[in-house]
Each structure stands twice: as structure tokens, then as C-alpha cells.
Backbone as JSON, one array per atom type, in Angstrom:
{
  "sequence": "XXXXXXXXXXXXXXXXXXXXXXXXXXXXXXXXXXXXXXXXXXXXXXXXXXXXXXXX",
  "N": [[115.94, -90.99, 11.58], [118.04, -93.49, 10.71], [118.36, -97.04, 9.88], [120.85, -98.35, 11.34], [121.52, -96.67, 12.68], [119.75, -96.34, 14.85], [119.67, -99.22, 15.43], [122.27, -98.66, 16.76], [121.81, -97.35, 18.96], [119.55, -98.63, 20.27], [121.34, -100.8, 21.45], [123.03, -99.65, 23.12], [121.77, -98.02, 25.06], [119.87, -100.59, 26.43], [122.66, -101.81, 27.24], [122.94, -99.44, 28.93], [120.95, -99.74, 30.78], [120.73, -102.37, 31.88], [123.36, -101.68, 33.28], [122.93, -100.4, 35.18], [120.45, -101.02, 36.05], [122.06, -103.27, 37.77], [123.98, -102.21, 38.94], [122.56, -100.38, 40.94], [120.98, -102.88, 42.43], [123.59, -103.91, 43.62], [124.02, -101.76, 45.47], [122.17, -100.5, 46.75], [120.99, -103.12, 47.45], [118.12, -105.81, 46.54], [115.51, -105.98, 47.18], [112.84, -108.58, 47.56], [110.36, -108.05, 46.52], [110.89, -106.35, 44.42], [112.22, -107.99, 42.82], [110.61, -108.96, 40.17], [110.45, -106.77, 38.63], [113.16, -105.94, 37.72], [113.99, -108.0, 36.81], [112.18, -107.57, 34.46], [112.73, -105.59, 33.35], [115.52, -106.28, 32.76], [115.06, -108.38, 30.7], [113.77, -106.74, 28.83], [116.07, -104.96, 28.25], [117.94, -106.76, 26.97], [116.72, -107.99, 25.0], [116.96, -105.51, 23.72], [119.73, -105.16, 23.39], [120.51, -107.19, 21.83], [118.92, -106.88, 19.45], [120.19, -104.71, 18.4], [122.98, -105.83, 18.62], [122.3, -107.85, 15.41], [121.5, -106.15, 13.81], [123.89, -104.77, 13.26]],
  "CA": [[116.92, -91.89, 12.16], [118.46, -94.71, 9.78], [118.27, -98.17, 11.5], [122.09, -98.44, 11.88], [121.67, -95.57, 14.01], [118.55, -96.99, 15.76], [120.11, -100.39, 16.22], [123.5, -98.26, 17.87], [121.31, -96.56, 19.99], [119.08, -99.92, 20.88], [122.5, -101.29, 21.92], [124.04, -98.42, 24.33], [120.25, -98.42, 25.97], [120.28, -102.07, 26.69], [123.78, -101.72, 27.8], [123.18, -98.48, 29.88], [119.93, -100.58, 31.17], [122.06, -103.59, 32.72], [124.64, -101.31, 34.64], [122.11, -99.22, 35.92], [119.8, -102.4, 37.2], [122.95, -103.78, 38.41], [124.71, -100.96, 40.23], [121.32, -100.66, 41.98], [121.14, -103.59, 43.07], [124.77, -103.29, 44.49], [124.29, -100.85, 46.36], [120.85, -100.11, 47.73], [119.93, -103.93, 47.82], [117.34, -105.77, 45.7], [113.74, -106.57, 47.73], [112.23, -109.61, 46.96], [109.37, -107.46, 45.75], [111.59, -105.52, 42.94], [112.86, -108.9, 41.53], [109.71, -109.08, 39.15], [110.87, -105.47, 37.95], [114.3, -105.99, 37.73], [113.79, -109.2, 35.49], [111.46, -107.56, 33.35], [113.74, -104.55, 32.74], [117.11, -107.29, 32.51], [114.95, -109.06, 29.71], [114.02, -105.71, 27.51], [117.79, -104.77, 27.78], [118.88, -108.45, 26.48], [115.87, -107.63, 23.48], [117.48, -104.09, 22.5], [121.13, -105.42, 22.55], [120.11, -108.35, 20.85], [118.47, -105.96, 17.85], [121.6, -103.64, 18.53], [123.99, -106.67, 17.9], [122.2, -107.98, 15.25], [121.31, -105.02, 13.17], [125.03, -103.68, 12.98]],
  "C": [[116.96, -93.15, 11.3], [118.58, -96.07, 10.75], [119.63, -98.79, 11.94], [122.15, -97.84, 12.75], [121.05, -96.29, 14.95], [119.43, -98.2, 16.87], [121.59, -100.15, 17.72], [122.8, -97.54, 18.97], [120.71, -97.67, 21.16], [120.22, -100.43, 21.84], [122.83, -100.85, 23.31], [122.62, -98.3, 25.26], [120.22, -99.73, 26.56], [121.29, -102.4, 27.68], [123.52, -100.96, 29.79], [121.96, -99.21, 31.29], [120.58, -101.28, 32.62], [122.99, -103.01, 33.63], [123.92, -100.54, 35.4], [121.76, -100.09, 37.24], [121.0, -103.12, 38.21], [123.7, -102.97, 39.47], [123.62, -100.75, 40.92], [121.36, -101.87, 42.97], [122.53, -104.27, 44.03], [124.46, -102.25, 45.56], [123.13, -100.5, 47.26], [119.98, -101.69, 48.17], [118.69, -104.48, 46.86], [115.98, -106.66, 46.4], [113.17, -107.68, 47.2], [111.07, -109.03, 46.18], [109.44, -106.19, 44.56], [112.17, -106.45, 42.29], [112.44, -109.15, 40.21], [110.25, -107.94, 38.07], [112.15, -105.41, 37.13], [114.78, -107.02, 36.75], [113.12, -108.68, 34.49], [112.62, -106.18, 32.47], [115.27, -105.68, 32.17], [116.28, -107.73, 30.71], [114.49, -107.83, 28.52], [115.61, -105.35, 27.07], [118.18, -105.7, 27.28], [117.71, -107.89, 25.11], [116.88, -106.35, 22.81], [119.38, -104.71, 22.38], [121.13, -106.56, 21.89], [119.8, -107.61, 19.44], [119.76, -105.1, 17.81], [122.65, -104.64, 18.04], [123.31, -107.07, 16.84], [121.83, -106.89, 13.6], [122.73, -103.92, 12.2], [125.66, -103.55, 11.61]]
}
């Protein structure tokens, strides 16, 4: 895997990340005791589309 690829992949992960965490929390609700989770996953997805934009 070439790191153009990598970084397009980093990207669409990141991406897919964020609508996931988010449509979750739409719909089923987000517990005060999944916010820790939910932030830590938000801030890897902001890292890989960060290397994903940055990389292109």
C-alpha cells in the first residue's frame, strides 16, 4: 500500500468514524458514561482525516 493510498483510506475511516459516532448518538442516545468513548474515538477520526487531508 503506497501512502497516497494509505492517506485515502486514513481519510474515508475518519470520515466513516464521525457518521457512525454521530448517527449513534442520534438515535440510541449518548450516556454520560459513553462520552469519554465517544471523544476519544471523535479525536482519532480528526487524527486520520487530518493525515488523510494532509498527505493527498
Amino acid at each position: 500500500m503506497n501512502a497516497k493510498n494509505l492517506a485515502l483510506w486514513s481519510y474515508y475511516i475518519g470520515l466513516a468514524i464521525v457518521l457512525a459516532t454521530h448517527v449513534y448518538m442520534l438515535v440510541a442516545g449518548l450516556p454520560a458514561d459513553q462520552m469519554t468513548g465517544h471523544a476519544v474515538l471523535n479525536l482519532v477520526a480528526a487524527a486520520l482525516i487530518a493525515f488523510g487531508w494532509m498527505k493527498r
